[in-house]
N, C-alpha and C positions, 0 to 999 in steps of 0.2 A: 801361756804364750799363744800367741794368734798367726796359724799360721795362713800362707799365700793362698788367696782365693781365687779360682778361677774369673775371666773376664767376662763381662754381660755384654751383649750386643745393644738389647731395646730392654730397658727398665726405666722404673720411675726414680727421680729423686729424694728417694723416703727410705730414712732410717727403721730397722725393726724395735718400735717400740719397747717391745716384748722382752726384747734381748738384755738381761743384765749388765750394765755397764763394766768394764773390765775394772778389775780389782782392785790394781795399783790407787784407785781414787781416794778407795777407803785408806790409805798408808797415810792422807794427809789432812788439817786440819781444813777446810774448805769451807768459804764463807758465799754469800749473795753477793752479786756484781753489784754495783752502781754507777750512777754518774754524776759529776756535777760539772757545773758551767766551765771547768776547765779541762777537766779530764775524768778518764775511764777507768772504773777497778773492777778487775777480774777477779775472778772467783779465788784464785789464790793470796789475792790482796795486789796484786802488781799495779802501777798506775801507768796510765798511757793517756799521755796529753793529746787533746781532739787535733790541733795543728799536726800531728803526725802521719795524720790517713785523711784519704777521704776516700770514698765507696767507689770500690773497682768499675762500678758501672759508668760512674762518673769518668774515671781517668781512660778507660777502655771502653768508649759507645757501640765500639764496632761488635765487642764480644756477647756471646748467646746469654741470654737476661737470665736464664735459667741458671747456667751455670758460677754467673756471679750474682747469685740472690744471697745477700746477708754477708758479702768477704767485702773487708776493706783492700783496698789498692798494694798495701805492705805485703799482702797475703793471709791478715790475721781474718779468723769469723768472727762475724758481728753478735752469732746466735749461740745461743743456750738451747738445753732441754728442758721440760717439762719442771723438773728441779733444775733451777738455775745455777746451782751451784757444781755442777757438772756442763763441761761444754758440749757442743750439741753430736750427735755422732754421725751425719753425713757434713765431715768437712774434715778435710785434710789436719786441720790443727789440731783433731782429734786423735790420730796414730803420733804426733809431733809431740803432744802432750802424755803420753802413754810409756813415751822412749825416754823423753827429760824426766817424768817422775819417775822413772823405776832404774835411772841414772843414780839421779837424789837418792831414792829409799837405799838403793845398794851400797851407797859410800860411806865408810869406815874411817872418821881421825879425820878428812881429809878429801875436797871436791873441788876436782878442777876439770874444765869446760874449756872449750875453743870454739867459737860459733865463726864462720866463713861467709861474707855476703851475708853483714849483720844486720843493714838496713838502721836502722836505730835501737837497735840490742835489745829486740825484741825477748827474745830467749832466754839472753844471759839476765836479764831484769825477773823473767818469769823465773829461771834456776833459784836466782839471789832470794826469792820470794817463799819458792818452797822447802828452800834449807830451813826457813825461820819458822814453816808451818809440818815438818815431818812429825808424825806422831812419834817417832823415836827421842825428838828432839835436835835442836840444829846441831850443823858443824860448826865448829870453833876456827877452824882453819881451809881457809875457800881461796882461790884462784879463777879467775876470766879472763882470755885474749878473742879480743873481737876484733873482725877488719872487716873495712866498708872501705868502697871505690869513691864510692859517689861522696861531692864535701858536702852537703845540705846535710845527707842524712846523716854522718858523719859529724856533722856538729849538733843534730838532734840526738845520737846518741851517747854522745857526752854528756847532752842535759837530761838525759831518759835515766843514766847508770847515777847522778844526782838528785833528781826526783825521788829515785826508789832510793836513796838510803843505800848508796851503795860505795863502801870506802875508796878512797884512792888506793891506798896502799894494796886492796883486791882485786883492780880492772887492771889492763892492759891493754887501751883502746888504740891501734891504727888505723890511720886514714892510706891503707894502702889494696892494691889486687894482690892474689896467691897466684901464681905461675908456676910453670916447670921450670922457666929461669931465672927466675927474680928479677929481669930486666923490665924497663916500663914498659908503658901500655898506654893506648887513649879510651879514652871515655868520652860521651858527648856530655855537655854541657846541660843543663837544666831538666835532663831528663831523671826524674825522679822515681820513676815506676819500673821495674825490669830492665832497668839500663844495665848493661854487660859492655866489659873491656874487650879491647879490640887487638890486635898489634899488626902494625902496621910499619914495617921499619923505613920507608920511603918521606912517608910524613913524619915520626919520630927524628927523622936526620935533617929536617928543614931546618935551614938556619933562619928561620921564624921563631922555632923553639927557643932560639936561644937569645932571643930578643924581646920573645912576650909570654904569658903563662897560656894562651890558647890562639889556637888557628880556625880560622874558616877552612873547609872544605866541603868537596862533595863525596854524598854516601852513595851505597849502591845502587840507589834512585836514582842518581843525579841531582839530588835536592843538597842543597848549600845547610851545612850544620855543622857549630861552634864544636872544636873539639880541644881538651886539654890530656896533657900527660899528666902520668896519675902514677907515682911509685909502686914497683911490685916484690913479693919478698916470696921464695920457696920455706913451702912449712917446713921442709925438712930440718933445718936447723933449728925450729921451734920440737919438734913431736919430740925430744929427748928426756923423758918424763911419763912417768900413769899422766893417762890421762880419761879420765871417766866418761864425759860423753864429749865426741863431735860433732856440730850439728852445720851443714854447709848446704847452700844455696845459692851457687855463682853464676846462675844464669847461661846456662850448657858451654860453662867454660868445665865441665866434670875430666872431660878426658883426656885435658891439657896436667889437671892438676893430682886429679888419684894415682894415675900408673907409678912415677918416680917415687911416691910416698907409700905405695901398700906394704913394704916392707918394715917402714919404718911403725906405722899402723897397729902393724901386727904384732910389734914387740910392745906400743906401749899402750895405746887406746881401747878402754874397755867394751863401747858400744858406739854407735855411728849410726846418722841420721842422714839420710841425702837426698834433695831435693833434685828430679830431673827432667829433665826438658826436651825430649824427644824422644820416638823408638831405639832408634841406634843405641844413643845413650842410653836406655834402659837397660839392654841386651847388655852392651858392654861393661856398666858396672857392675852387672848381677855376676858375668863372666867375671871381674877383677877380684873381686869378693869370693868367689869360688873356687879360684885359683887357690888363692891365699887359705882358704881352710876355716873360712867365717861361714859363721849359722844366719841363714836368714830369720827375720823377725817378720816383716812386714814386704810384700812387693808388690805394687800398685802400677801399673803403666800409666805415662801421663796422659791428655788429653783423649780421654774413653770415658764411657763407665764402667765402673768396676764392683764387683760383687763384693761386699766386705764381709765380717763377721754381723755385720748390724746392717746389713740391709745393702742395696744398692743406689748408688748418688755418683753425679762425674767428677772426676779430679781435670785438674787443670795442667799442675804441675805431678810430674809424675811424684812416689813413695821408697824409697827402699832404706829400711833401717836392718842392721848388719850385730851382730854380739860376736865378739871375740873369743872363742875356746878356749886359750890361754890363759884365761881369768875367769872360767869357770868356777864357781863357790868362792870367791872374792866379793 
């Protein structure tokens, strides 16, 4: 296990070579990426069709070239290491991948997943992939619930959890946000990259809503932008189950959505992955997760660089993946 590194101030974006890649890699059958004129296969075999990203530099001109060298727009790395059948170790989807395989390897009879701020079910495609490729051999009995706000990517990944070969009868896709109280929300309109729900109960009660699926208004610019409600549902009535890994990225809605659930968390979910977006945020989940009596794995602050086990590189979005002690030797 890797634990929390201190933070760097002035380093370079370079992995330590040197450094043995962590273990869990070896637990699985891992092949060379390719591509072809429609789509991308990772190293675990997963496919990801090219209309699903385009390079974060592209959708974000404003942000430091540095820091988006080789990430597509979704959040995924574009890059590999030296063996390419390992992905590269200065980039966040390197500790991502680290969490969901050793998710996989641990599960017994039986894996089931909830990815939050699925985007095009990034995750749950890559999980469905490394059940088929565990050197143990797969599971026979698998579960996924995935929720996405936004409806584009939302309808990409319905056709992502069908690309890969992945039954109906084992997804559970909504097109809805997680709240503390299941009430709706807006989201803007065509924004595809980092878009985050909003609530707003003033515009929510327009009786526009109840005449059209989206409204004009102005944002906190004052710039005029297409907004629609978007259903939202508390996990809490979902987490009544094991549930092996969670992996959430809702765009610093975290502190809206963790506090009501860490109880519920704590009785059923084996490991946790959380994607975060601000200091505050950092501080405060590391605080929720500590309360509750979880081992840290991983803690990264976001927008810094930060020292890893393999060298130093900036994270964007922050790190904190969490293991449940209650499920210890499980």
């Amino acid at each position: 296990m890797i634990t929390t590194a201190p933070a760097a101030t002035n380093a370079p974006d370079t992995a330590e070579e040197s450094v043995p890649h962590h273990p869990i890699f070896g637990c699985f059958d891992r092949t060379a990426p390719y591509s072809d004129e429609q789509a991308h296969y990772n190293f675990m075999g997963a496919r990801i069709s090219h209309d699903f990203e385009i390079d974060l530099a592209v959708a974000s001109p404003r942000m430091d070239k540095r820091a988006t060298h080789g990430l597509m727009a979704s959040g995924r790395s574009s890059r590999y290491d030296a063996d390419n059948t390992y992905p590269h170790r200065d980039s966040e989807d390197y500790f991502e991948w680290i969490d969901l395989l050793t998710a996989v390897e641990r599960a017994e009879g039986s894996f089931t997943m909830i990815e939050v701020g699925a985007g095009y079910g990034r995750w749950i495609a890559n999980a469905a992939a490394a059940l088929r490729r565990r050197n143990r051999g797969p599971i026979a009995e698998k579960f996924f619930i995935a929720f996405e706000a936004n409806q584009r990517r939302f309808d990409f990944m319905v056709r992502n959890c069908a690309e890969n070969d992945m039954p109906a009868s084992e997804i559970e896709l909504r097109r809805q946000a997680c709240t503390s109280d299941g009430q709706p929300v807006l989201i803007k309109c065509d924004d595809d990259y980092g878009a985050r729900v909003m609530k707003n109960d003033a515009l929510l009660n327009q009786e526009a809503f109840k005449q059209e699926e989206t409204i004009v208004a102005r944002d906190e610019k004052g710039q005029q932008v297409r907004l629609e409600k978007v259903p939202a549902v508390n996990l809490l009535n979902l987490i009544n189950r094991p549930i092996d890994f969670l992996d959430m990225d809702i765009q610093g809605a975290e502190l809206d959505v963790l506090p009501p659930i860490m109880a519920a968390l704590s009785r059923h979910v084996k490991l946790a992955h959380v994607a975060t977006h601000s200091t505050i945020i950092d501080a405060k989940v590391a605080y929720l997760f500590h309360l509750f009596g979880w081992r840290p794995r991983f803690i990264f602050p976001s927008g810094q660089v930060n020292l890893t086990h393999y060298g130093h590189f900036r994270f964007i979005d922050g790190i904190q993946s969490w293991e449940n002690p209650a499920f210890a030797g499980t």
